[in-house]
mmCIF file of the N, C-alpha and C atoms, coordinates in Angstrom:
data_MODEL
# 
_entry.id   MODEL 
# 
loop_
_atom_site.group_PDB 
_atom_site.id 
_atom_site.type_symbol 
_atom_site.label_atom_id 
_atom_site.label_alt_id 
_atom_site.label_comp_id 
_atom_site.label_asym_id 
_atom_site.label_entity_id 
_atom_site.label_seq_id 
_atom_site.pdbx_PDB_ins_code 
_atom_site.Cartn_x 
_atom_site.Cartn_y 
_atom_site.Cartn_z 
_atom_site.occupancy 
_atom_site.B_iso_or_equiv 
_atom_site.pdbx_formal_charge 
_atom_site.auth_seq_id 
_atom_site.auth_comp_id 
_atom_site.auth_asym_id 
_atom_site.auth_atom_id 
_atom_site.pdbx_PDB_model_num 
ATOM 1   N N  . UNK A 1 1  ? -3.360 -6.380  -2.701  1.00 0.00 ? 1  UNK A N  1 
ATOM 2   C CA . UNK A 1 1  ? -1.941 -6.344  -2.429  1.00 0.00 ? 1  UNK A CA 1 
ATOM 3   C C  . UNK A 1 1  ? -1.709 -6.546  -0.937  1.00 0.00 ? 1  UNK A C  1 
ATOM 4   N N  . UNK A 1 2  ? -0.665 -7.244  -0.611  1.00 0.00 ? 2  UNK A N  1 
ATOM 5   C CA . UNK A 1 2  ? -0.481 -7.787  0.639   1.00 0.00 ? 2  UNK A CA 1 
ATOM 6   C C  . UNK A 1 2  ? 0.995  -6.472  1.261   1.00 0.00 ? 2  UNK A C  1 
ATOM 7   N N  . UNK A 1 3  ? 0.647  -6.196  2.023   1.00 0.00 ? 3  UNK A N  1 
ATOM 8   C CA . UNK A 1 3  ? 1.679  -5.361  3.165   1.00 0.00 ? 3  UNK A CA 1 
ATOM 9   C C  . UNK A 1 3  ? 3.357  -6.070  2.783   1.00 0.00 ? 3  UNK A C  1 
ATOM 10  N N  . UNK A 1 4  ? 4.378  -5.089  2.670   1.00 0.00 ? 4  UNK A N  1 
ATOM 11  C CA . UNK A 1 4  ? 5.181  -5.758  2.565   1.00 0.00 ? 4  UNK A CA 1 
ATOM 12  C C  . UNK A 1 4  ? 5.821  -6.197  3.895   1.00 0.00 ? 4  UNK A C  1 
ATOM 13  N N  . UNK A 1 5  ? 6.557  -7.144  4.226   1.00 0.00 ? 5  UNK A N  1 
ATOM 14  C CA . UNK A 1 5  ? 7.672  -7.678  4.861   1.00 0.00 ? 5  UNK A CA 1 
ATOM 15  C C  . UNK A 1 5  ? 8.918  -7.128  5.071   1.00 0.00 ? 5  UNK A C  1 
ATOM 16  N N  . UNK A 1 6  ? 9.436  -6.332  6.180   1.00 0.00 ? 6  UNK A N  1 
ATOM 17  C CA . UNK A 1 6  ? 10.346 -5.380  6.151   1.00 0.00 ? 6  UNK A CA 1 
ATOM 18  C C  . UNK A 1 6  ? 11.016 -6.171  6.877   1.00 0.00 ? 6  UNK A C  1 
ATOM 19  N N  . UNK A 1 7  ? 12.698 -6.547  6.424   1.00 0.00 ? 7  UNK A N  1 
ATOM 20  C CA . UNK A 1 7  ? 13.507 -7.030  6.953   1.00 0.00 ? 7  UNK A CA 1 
ATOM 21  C C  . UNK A 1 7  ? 14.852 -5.825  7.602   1.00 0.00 ? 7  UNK A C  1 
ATOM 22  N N  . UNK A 1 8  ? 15.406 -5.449  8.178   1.00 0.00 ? 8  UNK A N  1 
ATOM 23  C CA . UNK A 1 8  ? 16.635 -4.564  8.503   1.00 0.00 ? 8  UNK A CA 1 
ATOM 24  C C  . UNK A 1 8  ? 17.262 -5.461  8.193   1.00 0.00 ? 8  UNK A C  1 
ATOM 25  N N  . UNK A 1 9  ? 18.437 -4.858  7.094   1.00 0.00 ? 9  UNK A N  1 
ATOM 26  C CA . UNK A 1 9  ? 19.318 -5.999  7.096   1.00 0.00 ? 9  UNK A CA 1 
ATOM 27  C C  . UNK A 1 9  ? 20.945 -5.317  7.738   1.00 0.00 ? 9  UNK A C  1 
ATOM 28  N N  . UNK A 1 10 ? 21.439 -4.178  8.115   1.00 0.00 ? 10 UNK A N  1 
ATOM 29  C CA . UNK A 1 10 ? 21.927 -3.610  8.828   1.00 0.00 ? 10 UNK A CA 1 
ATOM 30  C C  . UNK A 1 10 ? 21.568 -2.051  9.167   1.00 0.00 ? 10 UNK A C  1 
ATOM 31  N N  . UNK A 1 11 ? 22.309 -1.400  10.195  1.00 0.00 ? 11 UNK A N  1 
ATOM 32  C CA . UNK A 1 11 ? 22.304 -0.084  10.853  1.00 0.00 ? 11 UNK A CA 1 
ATOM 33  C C  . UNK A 1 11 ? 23.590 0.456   10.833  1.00 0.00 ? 11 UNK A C  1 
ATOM 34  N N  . UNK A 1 12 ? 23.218 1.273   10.775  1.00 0.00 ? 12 UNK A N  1 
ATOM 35  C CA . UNK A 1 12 ? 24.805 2.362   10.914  1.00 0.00 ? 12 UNK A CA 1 
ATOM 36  C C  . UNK A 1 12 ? 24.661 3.663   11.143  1.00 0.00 ? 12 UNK A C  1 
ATOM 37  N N  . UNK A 1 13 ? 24.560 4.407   12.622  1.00 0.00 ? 13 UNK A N  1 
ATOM 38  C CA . UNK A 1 13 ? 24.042 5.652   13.214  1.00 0.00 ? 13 UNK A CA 1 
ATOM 39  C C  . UNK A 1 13 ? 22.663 5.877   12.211  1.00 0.00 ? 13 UNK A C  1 
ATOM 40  N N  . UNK A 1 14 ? 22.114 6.547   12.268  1.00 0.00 ? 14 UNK A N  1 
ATOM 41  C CA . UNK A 1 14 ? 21.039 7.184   11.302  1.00 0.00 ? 14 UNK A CA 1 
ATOM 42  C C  . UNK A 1 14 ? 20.642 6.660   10.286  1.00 0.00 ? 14 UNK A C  1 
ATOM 43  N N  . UNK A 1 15 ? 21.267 5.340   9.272   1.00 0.00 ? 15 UNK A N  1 
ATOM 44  C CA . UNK A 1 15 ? 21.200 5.333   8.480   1.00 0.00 ? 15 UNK A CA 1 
ATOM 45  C C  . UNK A 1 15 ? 20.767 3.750   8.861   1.00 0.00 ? 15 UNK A C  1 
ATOM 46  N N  . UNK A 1 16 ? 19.886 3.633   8.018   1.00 0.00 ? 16 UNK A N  1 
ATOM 47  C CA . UNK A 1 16 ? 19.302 1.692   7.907   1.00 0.00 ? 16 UNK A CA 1 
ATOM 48  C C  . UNK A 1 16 ? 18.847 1.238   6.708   1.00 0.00 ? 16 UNK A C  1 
ATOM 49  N N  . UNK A 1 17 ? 19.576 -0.086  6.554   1.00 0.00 ? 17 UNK A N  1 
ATOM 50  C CA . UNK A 1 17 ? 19.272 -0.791  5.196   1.00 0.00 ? 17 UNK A CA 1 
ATOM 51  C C  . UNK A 1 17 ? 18.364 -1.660  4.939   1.00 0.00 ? 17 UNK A C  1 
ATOM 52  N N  . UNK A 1 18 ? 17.314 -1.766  4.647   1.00 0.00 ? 18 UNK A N  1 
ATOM 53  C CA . UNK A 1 18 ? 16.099 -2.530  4.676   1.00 0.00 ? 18 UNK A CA 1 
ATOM 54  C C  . UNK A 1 18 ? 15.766 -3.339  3.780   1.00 0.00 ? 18 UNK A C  1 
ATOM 55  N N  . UNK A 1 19 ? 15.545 -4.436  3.619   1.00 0.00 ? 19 UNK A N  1 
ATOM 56  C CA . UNK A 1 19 ? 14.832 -5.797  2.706   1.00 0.00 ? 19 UNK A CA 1 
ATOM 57  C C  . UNK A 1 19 ? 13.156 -5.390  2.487   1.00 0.00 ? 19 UNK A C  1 
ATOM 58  N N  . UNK A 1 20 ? 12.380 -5.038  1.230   1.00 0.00 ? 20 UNK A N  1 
ATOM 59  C CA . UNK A 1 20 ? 10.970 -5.249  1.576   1.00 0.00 ? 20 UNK A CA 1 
ATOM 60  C C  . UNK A 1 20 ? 10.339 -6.437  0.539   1.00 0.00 ? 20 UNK A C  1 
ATOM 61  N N  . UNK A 1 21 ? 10.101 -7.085  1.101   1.00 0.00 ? 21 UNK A N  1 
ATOM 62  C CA . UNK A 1 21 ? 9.253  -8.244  -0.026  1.00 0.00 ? 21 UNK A CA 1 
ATOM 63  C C  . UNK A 1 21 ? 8.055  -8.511  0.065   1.00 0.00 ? 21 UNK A C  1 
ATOM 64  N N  . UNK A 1 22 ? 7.185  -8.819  -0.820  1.00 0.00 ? 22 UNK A N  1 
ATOM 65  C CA . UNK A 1 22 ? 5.819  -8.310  -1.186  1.00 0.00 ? 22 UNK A CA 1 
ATOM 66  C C  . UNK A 1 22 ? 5.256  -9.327  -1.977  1.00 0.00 ? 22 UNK A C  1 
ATOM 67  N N  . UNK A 1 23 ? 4.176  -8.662  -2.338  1.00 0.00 ? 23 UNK A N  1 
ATOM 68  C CA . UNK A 1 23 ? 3.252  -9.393  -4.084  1.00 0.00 ? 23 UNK A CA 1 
ATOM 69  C C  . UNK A 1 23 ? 2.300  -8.752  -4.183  1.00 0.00 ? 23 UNK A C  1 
ATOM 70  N N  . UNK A 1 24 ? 1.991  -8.545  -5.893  1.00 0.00 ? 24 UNK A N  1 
ATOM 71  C CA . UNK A 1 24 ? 1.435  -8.064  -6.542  1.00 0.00 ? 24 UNK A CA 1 
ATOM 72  C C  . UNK A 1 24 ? 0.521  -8.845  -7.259  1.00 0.00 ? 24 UNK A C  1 
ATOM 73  N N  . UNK A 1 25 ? -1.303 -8.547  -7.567  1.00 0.00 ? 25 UNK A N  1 
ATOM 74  C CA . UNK A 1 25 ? -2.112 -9.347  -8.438  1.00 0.00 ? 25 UNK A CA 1 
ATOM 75  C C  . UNK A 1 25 ? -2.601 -8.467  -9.272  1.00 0.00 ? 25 UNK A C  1 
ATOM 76  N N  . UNK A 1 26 ? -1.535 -9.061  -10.441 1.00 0.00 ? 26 UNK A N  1 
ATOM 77  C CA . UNK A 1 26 ? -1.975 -8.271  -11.950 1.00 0.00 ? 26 UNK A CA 1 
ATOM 78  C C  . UNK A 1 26 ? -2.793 -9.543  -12.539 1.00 0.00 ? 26 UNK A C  1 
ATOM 79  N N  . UNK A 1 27 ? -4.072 -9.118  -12.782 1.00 0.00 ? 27 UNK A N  1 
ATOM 80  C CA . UNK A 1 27 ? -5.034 -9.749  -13.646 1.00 0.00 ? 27 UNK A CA 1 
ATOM 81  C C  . UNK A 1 27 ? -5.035 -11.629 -13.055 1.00 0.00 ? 27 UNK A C  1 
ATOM 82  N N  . UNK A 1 28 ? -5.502 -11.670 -12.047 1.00 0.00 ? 28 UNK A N  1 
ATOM 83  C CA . UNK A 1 28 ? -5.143 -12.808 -11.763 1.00 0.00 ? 28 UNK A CA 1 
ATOM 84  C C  . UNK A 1 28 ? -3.913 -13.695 -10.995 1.00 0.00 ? 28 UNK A C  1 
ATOM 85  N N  . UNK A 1 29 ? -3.072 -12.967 -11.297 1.00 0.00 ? 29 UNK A N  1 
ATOM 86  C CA . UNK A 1 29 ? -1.581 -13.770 -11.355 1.00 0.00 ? 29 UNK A CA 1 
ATOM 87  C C  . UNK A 1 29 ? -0.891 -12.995 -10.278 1.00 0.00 ? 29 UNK A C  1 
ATOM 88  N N  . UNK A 1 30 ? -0.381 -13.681 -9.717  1.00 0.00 ? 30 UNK A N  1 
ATOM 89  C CA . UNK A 1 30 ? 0.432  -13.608 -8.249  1.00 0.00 ? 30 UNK A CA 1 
ATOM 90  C C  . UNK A 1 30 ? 1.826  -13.279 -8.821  1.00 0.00 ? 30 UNK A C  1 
ATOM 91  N N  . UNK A 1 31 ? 2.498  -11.804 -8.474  1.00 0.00 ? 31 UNK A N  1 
ATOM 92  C CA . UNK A 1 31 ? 3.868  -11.849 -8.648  1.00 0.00 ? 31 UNK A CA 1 
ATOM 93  C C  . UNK A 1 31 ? 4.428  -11.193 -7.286  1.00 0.00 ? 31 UNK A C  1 
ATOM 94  N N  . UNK A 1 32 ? 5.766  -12.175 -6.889  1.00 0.00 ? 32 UNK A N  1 
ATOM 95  C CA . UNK A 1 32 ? 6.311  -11.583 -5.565  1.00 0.00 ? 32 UNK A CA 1 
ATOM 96  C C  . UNK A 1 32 ? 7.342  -10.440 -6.044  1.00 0.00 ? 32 UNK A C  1 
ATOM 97  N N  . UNK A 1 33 ? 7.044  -9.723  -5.456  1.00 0.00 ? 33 UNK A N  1 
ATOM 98  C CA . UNK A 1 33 ? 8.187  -8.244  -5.233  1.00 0.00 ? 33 UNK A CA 1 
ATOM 99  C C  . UNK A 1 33 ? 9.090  -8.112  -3.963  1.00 0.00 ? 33 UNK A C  1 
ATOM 100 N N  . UNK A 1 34 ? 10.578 -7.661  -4.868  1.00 0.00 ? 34 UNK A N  1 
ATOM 101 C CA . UNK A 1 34 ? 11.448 -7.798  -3.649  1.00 0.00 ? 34 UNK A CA 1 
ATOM 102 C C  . UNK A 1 34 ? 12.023 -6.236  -4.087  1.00 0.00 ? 34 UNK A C  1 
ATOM 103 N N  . UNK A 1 35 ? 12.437 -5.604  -2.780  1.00 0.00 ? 35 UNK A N  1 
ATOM 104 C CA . UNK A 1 35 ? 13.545 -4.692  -3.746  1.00 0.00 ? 35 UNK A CA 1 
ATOM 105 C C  . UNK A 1 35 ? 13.914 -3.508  -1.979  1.00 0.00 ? 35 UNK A C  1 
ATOM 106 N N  . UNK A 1 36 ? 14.910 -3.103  -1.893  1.00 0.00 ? 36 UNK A N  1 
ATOM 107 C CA . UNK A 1 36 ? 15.705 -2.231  -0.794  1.00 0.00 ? 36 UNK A CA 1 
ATOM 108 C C  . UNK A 1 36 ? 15.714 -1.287  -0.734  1.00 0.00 ? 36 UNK A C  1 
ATOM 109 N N  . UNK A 1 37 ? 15.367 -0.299  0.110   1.00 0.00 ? 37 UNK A N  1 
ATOM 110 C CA . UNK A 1 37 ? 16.020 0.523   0.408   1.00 0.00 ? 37 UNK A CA 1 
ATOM 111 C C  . UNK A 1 37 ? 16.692 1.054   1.232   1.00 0.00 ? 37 UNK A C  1 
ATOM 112 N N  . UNK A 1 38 ? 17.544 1.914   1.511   1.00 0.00 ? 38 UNK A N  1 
ATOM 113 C CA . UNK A 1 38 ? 18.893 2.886   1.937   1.00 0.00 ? 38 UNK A CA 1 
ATOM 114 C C  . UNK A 1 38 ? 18.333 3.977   2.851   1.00 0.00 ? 38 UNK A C  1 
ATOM 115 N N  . UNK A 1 39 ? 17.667 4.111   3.884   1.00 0.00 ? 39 UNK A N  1 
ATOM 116 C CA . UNK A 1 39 ? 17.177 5.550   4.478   1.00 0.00 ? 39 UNK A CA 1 
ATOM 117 C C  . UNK A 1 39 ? 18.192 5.697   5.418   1.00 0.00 ? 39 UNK A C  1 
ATOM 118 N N  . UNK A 1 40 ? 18.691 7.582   4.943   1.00 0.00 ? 40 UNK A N  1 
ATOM 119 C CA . UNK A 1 40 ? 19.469 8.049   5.567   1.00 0.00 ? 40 UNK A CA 1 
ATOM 120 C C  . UNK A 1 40 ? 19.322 9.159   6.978   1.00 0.00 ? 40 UNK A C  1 
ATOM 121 N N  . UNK A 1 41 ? 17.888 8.693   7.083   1.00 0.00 ? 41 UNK A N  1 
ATOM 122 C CA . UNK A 1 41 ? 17.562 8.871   8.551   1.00 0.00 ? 41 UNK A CA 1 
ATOM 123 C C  . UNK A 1 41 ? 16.409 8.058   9.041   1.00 0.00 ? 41 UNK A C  1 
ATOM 124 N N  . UNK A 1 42 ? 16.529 7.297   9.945   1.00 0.00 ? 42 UNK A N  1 
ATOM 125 C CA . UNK A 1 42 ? 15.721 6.772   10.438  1.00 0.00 ? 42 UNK A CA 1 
ATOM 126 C C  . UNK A 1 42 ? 14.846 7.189   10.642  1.00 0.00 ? 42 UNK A C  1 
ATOM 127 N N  . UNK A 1 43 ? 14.331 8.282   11.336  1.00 0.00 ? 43 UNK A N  1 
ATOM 128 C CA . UNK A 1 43 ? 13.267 8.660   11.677  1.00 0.00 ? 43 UNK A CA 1 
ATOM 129 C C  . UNK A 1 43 ? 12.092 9.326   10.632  1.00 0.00 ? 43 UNK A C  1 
ATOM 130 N N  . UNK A 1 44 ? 13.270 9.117   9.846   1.00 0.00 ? 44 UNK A N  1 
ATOM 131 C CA . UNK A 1 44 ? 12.621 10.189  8.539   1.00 0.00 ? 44 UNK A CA 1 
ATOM 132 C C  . UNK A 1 44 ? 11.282 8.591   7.638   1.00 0.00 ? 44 UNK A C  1 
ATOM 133 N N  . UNK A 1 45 ? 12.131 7.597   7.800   1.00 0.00 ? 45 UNK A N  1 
ATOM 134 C CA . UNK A 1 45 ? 11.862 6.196   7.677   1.00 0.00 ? 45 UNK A CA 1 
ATOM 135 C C  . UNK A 1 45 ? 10.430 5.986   7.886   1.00 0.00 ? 45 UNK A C  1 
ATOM 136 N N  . UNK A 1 46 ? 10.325 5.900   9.249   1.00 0.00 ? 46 UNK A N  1 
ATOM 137 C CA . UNK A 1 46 ? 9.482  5.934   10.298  1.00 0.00 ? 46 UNK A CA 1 
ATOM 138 C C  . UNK A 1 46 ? 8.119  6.811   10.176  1.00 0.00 ? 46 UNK A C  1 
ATOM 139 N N  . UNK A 1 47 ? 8.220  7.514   9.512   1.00 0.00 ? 47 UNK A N  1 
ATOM 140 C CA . UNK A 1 47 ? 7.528  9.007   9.525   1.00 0.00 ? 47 UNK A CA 1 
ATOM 141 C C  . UNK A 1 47 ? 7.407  8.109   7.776   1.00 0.00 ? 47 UNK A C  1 
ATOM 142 N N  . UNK A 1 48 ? 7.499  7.792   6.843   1.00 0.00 ? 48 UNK A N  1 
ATOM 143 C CA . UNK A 1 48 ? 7.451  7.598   5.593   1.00 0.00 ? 48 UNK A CA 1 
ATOM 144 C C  . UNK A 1 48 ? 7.597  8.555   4.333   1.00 0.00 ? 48 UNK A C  1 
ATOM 145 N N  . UNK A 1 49 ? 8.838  9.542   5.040   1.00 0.00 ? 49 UNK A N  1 
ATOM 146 C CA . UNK A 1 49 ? 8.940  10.416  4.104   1.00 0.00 ? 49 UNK A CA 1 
ATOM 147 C C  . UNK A 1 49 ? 10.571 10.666  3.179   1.00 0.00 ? 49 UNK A C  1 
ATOM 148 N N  . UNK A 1 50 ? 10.480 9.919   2.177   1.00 0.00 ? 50 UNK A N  1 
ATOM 149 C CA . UNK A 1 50 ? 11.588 9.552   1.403   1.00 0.00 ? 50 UNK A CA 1 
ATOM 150 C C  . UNK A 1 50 ? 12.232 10.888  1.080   1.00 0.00 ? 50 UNK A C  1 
ATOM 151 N N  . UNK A 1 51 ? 11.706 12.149  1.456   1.00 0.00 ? 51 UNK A N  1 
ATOM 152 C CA . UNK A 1 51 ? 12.078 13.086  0.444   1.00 0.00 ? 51 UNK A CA 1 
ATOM 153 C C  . UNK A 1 51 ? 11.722 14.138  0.809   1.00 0.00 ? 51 UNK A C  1 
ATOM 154 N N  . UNK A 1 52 ? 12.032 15.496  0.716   1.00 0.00 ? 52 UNK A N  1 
ATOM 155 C CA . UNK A 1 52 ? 11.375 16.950  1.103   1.00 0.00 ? 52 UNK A CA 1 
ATOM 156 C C  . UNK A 1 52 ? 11.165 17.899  -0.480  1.00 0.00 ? 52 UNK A C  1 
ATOM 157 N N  . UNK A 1 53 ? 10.293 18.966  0.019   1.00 0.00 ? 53 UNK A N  1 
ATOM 158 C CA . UNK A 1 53 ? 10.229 20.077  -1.219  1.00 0.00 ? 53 UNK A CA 1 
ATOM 159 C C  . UNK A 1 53 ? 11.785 21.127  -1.418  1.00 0.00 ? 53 UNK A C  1 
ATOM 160 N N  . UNK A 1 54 ? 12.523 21.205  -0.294  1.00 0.00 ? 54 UNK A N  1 
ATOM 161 C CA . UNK A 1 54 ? 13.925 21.634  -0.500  1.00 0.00 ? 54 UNK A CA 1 
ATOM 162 C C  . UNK A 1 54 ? 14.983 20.613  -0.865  1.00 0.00 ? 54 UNK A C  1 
ATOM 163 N N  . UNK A 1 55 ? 14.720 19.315  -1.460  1.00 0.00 ? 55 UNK A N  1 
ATOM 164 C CA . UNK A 1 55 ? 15.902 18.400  -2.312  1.00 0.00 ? 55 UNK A CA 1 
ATOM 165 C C  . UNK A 1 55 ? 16.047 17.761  -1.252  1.00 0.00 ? 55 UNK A C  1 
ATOM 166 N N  . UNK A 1 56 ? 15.937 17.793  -0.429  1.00 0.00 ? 56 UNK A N  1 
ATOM 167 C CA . UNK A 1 56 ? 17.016 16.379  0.614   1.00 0.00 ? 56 UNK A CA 1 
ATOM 168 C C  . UNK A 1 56 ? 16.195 15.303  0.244   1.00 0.00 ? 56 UNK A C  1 
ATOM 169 N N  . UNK A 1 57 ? 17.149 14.357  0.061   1.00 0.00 ? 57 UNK A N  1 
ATOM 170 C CA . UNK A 1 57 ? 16.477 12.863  -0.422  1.00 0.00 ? 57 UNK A CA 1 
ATOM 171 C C  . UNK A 1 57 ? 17.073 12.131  0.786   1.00 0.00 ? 57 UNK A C  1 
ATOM 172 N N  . UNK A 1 58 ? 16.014 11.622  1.751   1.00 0.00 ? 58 UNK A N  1 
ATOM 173 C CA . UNK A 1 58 ? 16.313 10.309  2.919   1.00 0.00 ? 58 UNK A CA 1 
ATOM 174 C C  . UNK A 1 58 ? 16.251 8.744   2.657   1.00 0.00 ? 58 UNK A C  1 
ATOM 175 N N  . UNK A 1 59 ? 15.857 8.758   1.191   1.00 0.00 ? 59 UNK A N  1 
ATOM 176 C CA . UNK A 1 59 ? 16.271 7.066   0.781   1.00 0.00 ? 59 UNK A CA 1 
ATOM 177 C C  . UNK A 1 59 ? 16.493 6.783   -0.260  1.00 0.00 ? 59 UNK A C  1 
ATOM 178 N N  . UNK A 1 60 ? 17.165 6.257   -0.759  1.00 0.00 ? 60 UNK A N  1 
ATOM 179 C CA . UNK A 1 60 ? 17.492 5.190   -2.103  1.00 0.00 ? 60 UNK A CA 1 
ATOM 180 C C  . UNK A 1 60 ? 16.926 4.230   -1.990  1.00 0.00 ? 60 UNK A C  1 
ATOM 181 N N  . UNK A 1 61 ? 16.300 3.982   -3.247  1.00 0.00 ? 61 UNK A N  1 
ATOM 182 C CA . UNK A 1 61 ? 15.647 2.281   -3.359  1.00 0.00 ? 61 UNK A CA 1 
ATOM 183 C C  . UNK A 1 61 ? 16.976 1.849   -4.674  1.00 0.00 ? 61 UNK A C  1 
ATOM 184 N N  . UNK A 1 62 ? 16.802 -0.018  -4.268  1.00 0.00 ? 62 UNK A N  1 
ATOM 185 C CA . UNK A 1 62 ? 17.252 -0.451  -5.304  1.00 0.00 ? 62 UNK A CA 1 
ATOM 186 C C  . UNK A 1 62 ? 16.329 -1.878  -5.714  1.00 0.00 ? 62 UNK A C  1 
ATOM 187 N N  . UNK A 1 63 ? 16.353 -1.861  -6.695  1.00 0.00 ? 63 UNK A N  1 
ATOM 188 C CA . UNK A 1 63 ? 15.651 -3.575  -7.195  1.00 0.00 ? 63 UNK A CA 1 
ATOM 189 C C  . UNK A 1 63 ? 16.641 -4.135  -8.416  1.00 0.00 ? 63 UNK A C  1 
ATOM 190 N N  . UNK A 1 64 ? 16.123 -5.488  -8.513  1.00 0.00 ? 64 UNK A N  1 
ATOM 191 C CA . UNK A 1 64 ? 16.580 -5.902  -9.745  1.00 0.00 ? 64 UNK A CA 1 
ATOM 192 C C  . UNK A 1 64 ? 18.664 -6.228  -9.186  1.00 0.00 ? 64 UNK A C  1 
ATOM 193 N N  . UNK A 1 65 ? 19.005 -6.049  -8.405  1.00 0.00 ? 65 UNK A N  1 
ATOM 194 C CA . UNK A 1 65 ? 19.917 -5.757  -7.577  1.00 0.00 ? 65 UNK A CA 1 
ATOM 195 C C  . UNK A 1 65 ? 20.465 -6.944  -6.555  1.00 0.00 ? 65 UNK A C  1 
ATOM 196 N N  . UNK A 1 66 ? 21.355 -7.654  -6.209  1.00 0.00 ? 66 UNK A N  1 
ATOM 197 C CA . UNK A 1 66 ? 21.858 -8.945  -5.660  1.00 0.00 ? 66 UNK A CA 1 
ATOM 198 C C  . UNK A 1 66 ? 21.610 -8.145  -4.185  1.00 0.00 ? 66 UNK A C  1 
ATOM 199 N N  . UNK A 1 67 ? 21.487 -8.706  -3.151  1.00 0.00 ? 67 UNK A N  1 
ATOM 200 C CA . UNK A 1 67 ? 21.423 -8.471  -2.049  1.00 0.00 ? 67 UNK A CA 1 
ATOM 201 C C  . UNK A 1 67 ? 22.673 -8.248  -1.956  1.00 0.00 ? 67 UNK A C  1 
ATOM 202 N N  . UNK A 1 68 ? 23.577 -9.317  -1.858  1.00 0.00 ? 68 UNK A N  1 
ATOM 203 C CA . UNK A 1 68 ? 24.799 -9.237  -1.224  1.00 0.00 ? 68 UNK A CA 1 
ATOM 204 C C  . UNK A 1 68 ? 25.671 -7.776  -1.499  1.00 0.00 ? 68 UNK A C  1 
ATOM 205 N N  . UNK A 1 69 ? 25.314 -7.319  -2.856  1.00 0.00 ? 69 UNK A N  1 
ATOM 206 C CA . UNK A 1 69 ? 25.995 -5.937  -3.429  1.00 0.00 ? 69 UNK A CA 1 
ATOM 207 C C  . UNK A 1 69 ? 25.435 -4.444  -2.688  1.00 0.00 ? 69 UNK A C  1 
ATOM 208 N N  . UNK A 1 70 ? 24.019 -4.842  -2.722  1.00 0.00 ? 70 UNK A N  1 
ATOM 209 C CA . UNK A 1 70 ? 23.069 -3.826  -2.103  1.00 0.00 ? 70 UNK A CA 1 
ATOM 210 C C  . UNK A 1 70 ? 24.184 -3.679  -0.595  1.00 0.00 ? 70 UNK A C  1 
ATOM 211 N N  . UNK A 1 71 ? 24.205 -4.937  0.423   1.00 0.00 ? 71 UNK A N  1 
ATOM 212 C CA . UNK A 1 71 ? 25.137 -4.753  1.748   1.00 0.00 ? 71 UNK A CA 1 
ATOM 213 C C  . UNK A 1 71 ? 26.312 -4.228  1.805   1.00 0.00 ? 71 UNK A C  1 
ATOM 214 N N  . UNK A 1 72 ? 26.937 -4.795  0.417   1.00 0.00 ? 72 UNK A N  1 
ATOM 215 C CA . UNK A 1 72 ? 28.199 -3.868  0.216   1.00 0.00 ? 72 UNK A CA 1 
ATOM 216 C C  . UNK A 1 72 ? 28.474 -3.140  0.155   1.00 0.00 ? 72 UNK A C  1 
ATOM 217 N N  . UNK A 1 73 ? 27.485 -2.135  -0.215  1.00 0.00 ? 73 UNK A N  1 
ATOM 218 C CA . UNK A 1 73 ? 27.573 -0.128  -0.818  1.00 0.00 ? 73 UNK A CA 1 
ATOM 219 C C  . UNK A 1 73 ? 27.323 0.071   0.565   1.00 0.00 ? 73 UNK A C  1 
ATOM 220 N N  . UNK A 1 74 ? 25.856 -0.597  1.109   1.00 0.00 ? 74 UNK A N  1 
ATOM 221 C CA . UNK A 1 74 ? 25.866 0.202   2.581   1.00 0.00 ? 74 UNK A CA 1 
ATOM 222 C C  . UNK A 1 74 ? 26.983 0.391   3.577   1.00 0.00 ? 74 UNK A C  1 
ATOM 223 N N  . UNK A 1 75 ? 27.898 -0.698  3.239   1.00 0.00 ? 75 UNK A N  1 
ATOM 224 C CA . UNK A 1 75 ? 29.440 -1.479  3.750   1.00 0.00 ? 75 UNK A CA 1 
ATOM 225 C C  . UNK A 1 75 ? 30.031 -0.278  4.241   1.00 0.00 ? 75 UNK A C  1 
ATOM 226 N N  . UNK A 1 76 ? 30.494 0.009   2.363   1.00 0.00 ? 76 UNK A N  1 
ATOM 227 C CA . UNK A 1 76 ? 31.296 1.159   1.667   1.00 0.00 ? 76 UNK A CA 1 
ATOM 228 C C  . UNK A 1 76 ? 30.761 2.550   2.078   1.00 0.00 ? 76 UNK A C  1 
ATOM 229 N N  . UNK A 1 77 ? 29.600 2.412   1.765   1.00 0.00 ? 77 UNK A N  1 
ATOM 230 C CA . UNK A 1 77 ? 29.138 4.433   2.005   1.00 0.00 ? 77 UNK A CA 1 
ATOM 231 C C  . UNK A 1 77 ? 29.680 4.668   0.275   1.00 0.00 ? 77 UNK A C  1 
ATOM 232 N N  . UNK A 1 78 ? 29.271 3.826   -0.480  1.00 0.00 ? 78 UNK A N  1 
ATOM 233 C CA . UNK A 1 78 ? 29.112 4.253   -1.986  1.00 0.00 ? 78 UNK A CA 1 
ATOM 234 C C  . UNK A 1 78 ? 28.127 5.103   -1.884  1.00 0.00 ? 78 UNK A C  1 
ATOM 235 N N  . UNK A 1 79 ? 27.165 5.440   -1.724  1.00 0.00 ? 79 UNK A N  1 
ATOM 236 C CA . UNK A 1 79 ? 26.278 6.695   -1.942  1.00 0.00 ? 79 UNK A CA 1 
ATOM 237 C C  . UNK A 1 79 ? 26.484 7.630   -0.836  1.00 0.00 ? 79 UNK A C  1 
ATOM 238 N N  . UNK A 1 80 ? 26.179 8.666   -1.003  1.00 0.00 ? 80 UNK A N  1 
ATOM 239 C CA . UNK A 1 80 ? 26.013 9.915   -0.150  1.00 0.00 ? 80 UNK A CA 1 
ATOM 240 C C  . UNK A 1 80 ? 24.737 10.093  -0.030  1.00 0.00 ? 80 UNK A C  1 
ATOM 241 N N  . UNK A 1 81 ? 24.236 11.027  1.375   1.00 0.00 ? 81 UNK A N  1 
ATOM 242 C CA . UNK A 1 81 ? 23.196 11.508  1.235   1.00 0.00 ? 81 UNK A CA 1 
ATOM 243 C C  . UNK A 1 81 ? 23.269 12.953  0.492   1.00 0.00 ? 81 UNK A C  1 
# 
């Protein structure tokens, strides 16, 4: 498996929206992986920790998902942390 490709695709204080695209070799066969996530602290990002043992969740992933919609929620502030 190859390292993914981390794109920022915007910022907003603490919070950054990220592109990661990739690939996967199942049995031979080359499949590229794309899919986002939402970390609601950067640093938390950085450090690679999506999550704590007291509930705070620092990222949302999404896949399967249009880019352009993914930018839009980050837009909006459709999710909360």
């Amino acid at each position: 498996m190859n390292e993914d490709k981390i794109t920022v695709l915007a910022e907003r204080g603490k919070e950054v929206l990220i592109k990661l695209e990739g690939c996967e070799v199942i049995k031979g066969y080359v499949y590229n992986t794309l899919r986002y996530e939402w970390w609601f602290d950067k640093e938390k990002m950085k450090q690679g920790i999506p999550g704590d043992d007291g509930g705070h969740i620092y990222c949302r992933g999404f896949a399967g998902v249009p880019e352009e919609e993914v930018i839009e929620a980050f837009n909006k502030s459709v999710f909360k942390e």
